[in-house]
C-alpha positions in Angstrom: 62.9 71.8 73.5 63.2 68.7 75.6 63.1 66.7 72.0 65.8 68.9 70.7 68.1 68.8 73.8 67.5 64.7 73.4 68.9 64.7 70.4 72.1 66.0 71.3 72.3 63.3 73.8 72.0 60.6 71.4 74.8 62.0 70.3 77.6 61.4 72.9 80.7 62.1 70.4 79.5 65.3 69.4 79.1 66.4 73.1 82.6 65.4 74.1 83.3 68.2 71.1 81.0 70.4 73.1 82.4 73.5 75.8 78.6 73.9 76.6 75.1 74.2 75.4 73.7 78.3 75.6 69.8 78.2 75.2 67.9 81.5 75.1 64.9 81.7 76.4 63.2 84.8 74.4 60.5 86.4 76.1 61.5 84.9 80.0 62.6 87.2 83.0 63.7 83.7 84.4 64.9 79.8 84.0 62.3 78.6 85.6 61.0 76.4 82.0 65.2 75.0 82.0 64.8 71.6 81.4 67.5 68.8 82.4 68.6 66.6 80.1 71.7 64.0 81.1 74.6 64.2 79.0 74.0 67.8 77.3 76.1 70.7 79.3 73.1 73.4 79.3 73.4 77.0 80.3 70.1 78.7 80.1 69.8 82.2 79.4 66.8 84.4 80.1 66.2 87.2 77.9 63.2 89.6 78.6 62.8 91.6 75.3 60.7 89.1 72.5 61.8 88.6 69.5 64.5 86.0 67.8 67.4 88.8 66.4 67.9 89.5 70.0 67.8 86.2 71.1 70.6 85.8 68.4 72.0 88.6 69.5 72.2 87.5 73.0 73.9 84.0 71.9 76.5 86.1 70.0 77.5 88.1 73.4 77.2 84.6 75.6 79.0 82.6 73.4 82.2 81.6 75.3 84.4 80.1 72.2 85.4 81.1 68.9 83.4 78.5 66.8 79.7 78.6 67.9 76.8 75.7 66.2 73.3 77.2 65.6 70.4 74.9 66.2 66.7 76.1 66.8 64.7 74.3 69.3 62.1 72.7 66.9 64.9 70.8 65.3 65.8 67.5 65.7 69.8 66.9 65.4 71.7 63.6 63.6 74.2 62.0 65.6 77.6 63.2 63.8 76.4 66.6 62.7 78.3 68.6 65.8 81.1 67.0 64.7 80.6 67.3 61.1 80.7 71.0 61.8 83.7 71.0 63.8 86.0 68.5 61.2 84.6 71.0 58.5 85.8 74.3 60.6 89.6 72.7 60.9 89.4 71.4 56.9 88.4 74.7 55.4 90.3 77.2 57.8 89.5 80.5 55.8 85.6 79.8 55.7 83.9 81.9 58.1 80.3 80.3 58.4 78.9 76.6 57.4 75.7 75.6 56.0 74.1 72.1 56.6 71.1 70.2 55.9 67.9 70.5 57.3 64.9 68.3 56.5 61.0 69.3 57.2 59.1 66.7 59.6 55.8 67.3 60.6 54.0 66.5 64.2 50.3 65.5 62.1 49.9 63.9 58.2 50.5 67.4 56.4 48.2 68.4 53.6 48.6 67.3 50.0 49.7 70.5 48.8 52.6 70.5 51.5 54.8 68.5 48.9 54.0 70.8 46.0 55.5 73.8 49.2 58.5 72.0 49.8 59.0 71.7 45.5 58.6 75.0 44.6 59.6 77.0 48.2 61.2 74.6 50.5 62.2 77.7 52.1 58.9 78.1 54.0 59.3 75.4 55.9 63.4 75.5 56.8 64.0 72.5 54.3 67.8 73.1 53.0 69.7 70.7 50.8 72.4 71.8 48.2 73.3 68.7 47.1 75.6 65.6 48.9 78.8 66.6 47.9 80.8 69.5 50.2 81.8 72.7 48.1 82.3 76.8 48.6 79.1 78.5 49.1 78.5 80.9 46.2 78.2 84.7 47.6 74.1 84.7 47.4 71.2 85.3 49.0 69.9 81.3 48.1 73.4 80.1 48.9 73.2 81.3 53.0 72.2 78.7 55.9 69.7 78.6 57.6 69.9 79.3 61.4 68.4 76.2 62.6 71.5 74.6 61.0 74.8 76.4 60.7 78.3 77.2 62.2 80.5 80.3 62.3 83.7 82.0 63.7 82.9 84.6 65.9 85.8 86.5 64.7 84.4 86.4 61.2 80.9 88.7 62.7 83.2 91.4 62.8 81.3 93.1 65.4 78.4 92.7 62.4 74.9 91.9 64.5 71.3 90.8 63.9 69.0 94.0 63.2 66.6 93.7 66.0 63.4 95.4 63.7 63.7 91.6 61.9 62.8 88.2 62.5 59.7 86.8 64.5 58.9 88.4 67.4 59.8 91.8 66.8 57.8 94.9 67.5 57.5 96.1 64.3 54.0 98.1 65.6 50.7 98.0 65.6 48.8 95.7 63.2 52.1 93.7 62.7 51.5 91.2 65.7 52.2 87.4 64.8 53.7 88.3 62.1 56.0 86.5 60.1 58.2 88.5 59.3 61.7 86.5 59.0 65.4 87.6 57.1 67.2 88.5 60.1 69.5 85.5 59.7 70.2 86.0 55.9 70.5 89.7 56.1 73.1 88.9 58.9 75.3 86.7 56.7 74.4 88.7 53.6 76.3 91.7 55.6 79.1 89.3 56.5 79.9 88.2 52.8 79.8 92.1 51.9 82.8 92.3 54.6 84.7 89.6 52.6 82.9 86.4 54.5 82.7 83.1 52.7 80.6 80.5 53.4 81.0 76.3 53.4 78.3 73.6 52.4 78.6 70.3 55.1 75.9 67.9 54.1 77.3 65.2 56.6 75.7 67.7 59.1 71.7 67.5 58.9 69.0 67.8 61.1 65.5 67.6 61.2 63.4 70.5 61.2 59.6 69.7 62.9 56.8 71.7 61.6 53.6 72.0 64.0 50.3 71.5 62.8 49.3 75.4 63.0 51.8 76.3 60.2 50.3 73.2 57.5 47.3 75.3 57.2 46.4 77.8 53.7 46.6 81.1 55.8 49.7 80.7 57.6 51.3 79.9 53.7 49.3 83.3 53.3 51.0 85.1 56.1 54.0 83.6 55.5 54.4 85.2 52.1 53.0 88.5 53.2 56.1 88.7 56.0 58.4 88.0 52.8 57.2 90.6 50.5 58.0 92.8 53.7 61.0 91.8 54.4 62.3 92.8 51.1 61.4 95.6 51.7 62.5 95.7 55.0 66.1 94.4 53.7 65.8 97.1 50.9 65.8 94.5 48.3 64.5 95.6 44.9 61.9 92.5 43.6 59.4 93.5 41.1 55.8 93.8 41.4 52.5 94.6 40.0 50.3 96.8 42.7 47.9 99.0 41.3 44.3 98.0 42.2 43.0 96.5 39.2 45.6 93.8 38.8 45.7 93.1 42.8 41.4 92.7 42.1 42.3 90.4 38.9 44.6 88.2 41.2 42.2 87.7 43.9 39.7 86.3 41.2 42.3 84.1 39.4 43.6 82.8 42.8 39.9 81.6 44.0 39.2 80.4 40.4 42.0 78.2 40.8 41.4 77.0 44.6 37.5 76.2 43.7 39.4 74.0 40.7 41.5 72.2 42.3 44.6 73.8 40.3 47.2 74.0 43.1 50.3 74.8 41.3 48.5 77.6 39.7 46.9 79.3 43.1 49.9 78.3 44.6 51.4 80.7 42.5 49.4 83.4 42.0 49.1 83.2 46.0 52.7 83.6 46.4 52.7 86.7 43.6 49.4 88.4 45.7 50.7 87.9 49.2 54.6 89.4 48.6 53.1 92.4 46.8 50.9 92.8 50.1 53.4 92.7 51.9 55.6 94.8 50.4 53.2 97.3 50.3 52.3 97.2 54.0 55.8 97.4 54.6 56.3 100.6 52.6 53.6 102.1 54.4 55.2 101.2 57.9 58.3 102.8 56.3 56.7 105.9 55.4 54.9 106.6 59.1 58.5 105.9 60.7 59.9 108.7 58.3 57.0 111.2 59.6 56.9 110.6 63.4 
């Protein structure tokens, strides 16, 4: 956090841009962990009930102005992104959110196999980059922000709000704690374009997204793509699959085959196809024992 509010003081022209700062602190009956940081206009926030949709939720009902920047606090952000947001929101008037960039950094040397993530799924580790030239934002699911980097009109929610049974941190019941399950922010915007919302691409706006040393490891890839395969299904998203027992027993094999050999893009893979499929499956079965009680 005290990184993150740092940044933005590096940043003095951006805060002149700035009404004030609204930092949520999920989880907390109190302030007591506010941190004071010269230069950056904070207003802390305590909100009791876990979990990051209502933590979003709360920012949306706190949120004094009509144009509102997302940051997360394990982000690091560029001097002129604020106001690259804010030049962007006066240029392209009928846009309702922006996207920017977001770049992964790590706190320790990350694995080999980190680059092959960041490849193939930069999506597991917040990285975002859709080029360096501003454009429209096509109406698709890989064409929404991130919320560690973005910008929207509050007008343009239309009342719309994060579903709370989403995103980290939310009781989704037993055997689901730590779990990663994540979507709330593009099921949000996904629900926003379906009311006629457009989005914007800002490059000039970028930040850098830190990556702690628990989430470089195998399992938490593993868990990673089990809360996706979830998700969908959470989101109701149709994604095909292959489940039945056999097949799930053949994947197991080829994916430790291909660890003991050293094949990464092929475990990687195969890793990815095993986990969602879990997922998706746990979360059908969560489904079905909410539809009985």
């Amino acid at each position: 956090m005290r990184r993150y509010l740092e940044s933005l003081a590096r940043d003095p022209e951006g805060m002149q841009l700035v009404d004030e700062v609204v930092v949520v602190l999920s989880g907390s009956a109190d302030i007591s962990a506010a941190i004071d940081v010269p230069g950056v206009p904070v207003r802390w926030v305590a909100e009791p009930r876990p979990g990051v949709a209502i933590a979003r939720n709360r920012l949306l009902d706190e949120a004094g102005t009509e144009f509102t920047v997302w940051f997360d606090d394990d982000t690091e952000v560029e001097p002129g992104t604020i106001r690259a947001h804010a030049e962007a929101s006066v240029r392209v008037p009928e846009a309702a959110f922006f996207a920017g960039r977001s770049t992964a950094r790590f706190e320790i040397d990350p694995p080999h196999w980190v680059q092959m993530v960041l490849k193939q799924s930069p999506w597991v580790y917040a990285q975002l980059d859709f080029g360096p030239d501003p454009m429209p934002l096509p109406p698709r699911r890989d064409r929404v922000p991130y919320g560690c980097n973005m910008s929207l009109r509050k007008s343009a929610t239309k009342g719309i709000r994060y579903i709370e049974g989403l995103g980290r941190g939310a009781d989704l019941g037993p055997g689901w704690k730590g779990h990663q399950v994540g979507g709330e922010e593009t099921e949000f915007l996904m629900r926003m374009i379906e009311s006629g919302a457009r989005g914007y691409w800002v490059p000039q706006a970028h930040v850098l997204h830190w990556i702690e040393a628990k989430r470089l490891t195998i399992e938490h890839l593993r868990r990673h793509f089990f809360g996706q395969g979830a998700e969908h299904v959470l989101c109701g998203i149709p994604l095909s699959e292959k489940s039945s027992s056999p097949f799930q027993i053949r994947q197991n094999l080829r994916y430790w085959g291909a660890r003991l050999t050293g094949k990464e893009e092929r475990w990687f893979r195969i890793m990815t196809q095993m986990d969602t499929t879990r997922g998706m499956r746990a979360a059908r079965k969560l489904l079905r024992e909410r539809a009985s009680d």
